[in-house]
N, C-alpha and C positions, 0 to 999 in steps of 0.2 A: 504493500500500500504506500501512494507517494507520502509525504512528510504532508504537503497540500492539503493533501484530503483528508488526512487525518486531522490536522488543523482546523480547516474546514469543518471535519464532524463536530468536533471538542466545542467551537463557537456556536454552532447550533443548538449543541446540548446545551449550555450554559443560559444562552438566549430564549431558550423556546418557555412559552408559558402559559397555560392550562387556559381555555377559555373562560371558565370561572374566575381565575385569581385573577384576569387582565384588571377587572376589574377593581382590585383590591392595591392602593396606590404602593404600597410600601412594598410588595412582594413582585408589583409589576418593576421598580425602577431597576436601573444598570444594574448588573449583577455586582459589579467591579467594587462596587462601598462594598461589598461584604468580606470579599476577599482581601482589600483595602486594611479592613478592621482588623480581620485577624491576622495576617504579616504583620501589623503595627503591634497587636494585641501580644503576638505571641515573641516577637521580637523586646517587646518593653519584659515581657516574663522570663527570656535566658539570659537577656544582655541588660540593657537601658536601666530598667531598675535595678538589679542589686548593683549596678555599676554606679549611678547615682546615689545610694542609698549607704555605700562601703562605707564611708566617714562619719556618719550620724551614728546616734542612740538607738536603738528600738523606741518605735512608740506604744501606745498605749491607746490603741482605736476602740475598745468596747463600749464607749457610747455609741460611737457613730455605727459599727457596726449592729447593733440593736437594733439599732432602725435600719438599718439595711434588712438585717434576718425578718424583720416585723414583716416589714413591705413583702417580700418576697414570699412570707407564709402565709400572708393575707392572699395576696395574689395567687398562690398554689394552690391555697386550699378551696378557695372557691371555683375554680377550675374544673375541680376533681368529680363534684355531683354535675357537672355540665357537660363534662366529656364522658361520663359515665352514660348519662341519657342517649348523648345523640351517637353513641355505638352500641349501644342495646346491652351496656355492662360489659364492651370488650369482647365481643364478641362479631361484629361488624368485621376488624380486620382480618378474623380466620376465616371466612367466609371466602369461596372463588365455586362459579362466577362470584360478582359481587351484585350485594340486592339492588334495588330501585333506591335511592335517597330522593328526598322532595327537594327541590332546588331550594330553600327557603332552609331547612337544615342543613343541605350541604353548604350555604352561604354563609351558618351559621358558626358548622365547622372550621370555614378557611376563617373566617376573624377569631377563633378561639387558637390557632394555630399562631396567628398575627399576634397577638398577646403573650403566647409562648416564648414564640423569638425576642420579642419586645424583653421577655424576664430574662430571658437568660444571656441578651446583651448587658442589660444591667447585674445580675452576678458577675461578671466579669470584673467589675468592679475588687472584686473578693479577694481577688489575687493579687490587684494593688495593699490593700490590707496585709495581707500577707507577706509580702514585701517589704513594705514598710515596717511593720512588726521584726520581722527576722529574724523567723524562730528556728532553730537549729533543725528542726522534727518537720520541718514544714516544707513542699516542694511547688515552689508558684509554678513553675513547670511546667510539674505532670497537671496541676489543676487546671494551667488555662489550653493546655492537650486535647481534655475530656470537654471543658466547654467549649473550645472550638468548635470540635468536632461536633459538638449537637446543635451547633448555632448554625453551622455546615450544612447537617441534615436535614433539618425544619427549613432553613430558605428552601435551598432546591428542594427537600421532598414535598414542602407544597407547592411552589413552580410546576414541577412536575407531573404529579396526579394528588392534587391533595383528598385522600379516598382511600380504601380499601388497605392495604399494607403499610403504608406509610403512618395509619392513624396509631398502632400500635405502641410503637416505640415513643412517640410524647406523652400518651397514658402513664405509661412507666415511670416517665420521667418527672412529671407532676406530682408523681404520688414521692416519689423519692424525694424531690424537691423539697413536700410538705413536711417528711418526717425528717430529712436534714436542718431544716431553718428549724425546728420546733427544740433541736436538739441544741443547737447553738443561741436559740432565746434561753432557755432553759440554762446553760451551761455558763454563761455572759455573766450574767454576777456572782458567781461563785467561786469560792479560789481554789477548791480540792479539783484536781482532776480525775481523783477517781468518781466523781458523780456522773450521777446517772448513764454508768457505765451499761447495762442492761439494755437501754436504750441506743447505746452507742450500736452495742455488738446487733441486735434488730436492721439496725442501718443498714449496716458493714455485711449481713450477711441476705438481706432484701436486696443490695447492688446487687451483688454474687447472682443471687436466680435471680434475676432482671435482666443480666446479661446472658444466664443461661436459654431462660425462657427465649430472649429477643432471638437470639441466635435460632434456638428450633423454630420460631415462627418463621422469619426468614426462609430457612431452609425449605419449607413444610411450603410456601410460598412457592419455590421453585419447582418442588415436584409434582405443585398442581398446576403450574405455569399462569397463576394467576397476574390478570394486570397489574401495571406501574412503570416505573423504568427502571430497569434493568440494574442502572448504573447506580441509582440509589440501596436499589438492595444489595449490592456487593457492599457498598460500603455502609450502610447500616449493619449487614451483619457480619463483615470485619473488625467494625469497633464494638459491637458486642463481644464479639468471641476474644477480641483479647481485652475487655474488662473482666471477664470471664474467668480468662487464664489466670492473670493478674491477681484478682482478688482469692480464685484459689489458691497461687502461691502465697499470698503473703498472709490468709487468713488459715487453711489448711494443712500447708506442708509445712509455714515457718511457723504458724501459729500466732503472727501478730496481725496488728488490727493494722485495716487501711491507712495512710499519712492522711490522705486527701479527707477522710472525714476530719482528722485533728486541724486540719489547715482554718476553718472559721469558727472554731471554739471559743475562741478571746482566750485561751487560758497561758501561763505559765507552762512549759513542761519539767 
């Protein structure tokens, strides 16, 4: 295949967008801000910040951060009984074919999707805290890795086909979302680290089958060859399966907890 056409292909894929979402101003614009964001984003996360950050103190962001985790758990949790309805409890995205939706929930859908993206630009945030803080246990890194990549997903998977396979994996994610920020309200004013550890390991092993599940739906997906684009599902369930891996190692075989749940804790280590 020339170099051309391949090019070619890759600018259509990028470009192309679902008749529903044209409509939808934020998901219709240049793809290029999003890509934009994350090279700046993830660039400030291995270089920029701690490089700017080497000579200062640690700070001390658990106010600010409070209100960060509030807003986000607000916004999660109300989510959660909305996306629950308009895929019939999760169950919508196993489906292939896929059902009739009413134009008026599917429209519903895509601005609940818009909202998503919307949060999880804003966690990004996180990892400036993080940063800034500079806690030896804490990897701005791997964190803004994992939110790229979903911030990734959600644009193009609703460019895309926002519908049938693609609804699955921000289900997931909202619920994770909820029980993360709940854990970090919770944890913000308190100076032991060992609270509400219980809660933590809930977290830490909900990712785990999150990524397990994501991955077989994916998969379960191909063997029925149901719609979407293709290209999303390799890499949805690429970064599932190696959160998967991941959290199996370092919860299973090493035995300890995730870094990236300690990363918006507020706490000391």
């Amino acid at each position: 295949m020339e170099s051309g056409t391949v090019s070619d292909s890759l600018f259509s894929w990028l470009n192309y967008v679902d008749p529903m979402v044209s409509k939808v101003p934020i998901l219709a614009t240049n793809p290029m801000f999003v890509f934009i964001f994350i090279i700046v984003y993830l660039l400030v996360a291995f270089h920029l910040g701690p490089l700017l950050v080497a000579s200062s103190k640690p700070a001390d962001l658990r106010p600010y951060m409070l209100i960060s985790n509030a807003l986000i758990f607000g916004a999660s949790a109300m989510g959660i009984p909305l996306a629950m309805y308009l895929t019939s409890w999760a169950t919508i995205p196993w489906q292939c074919p896929e059902p009739y939706i009413q134009p008026a929930l599917l429209e519903t859908q895509i601005y609940l999707g818009v909202a998503f993206f919307l949060i999880q630009l804003f966690t990004a945030s996180t990892t400036i805290y993080m940063i800034v803080r500079k806690k030896e246990t804490q990897n701005p890194g791997l964190d803004a890795l994992r939110t790229s990549g979903i911030i990734f997903l959600v644009y193009f998977g609703a460019r895309q086909h926002p519908r049938g396979p693609f609804l699955f994996r921000p289900i997931c994610e909202i619920i994770l979302a909820t029980l993360r920020r709940a854990y970090y309200i919770l944890l913000t004013p308190v100076q032991s680290y060992g609270s509400y550890r219980s809660l933590k390991n809930l977290i830490n092993y909900s990712t785990l089958a999150s990524g397990i599940i994501n991955t077989g739906h994916i998969g379960y997906m191909f063997t029925r060859d149901c719609p979407g684009d293709v290209n999303i599902k390799l890499i949805s369930m690429t970064t599932a399966a190696i959160e998967a891996t991941y959290l199996t190692y370092t919860l299973v075989i090493k035995g300890k907890s995730n870094d990236k749940i300690d990363c918006k804790d507020g706490k000391d280590k």
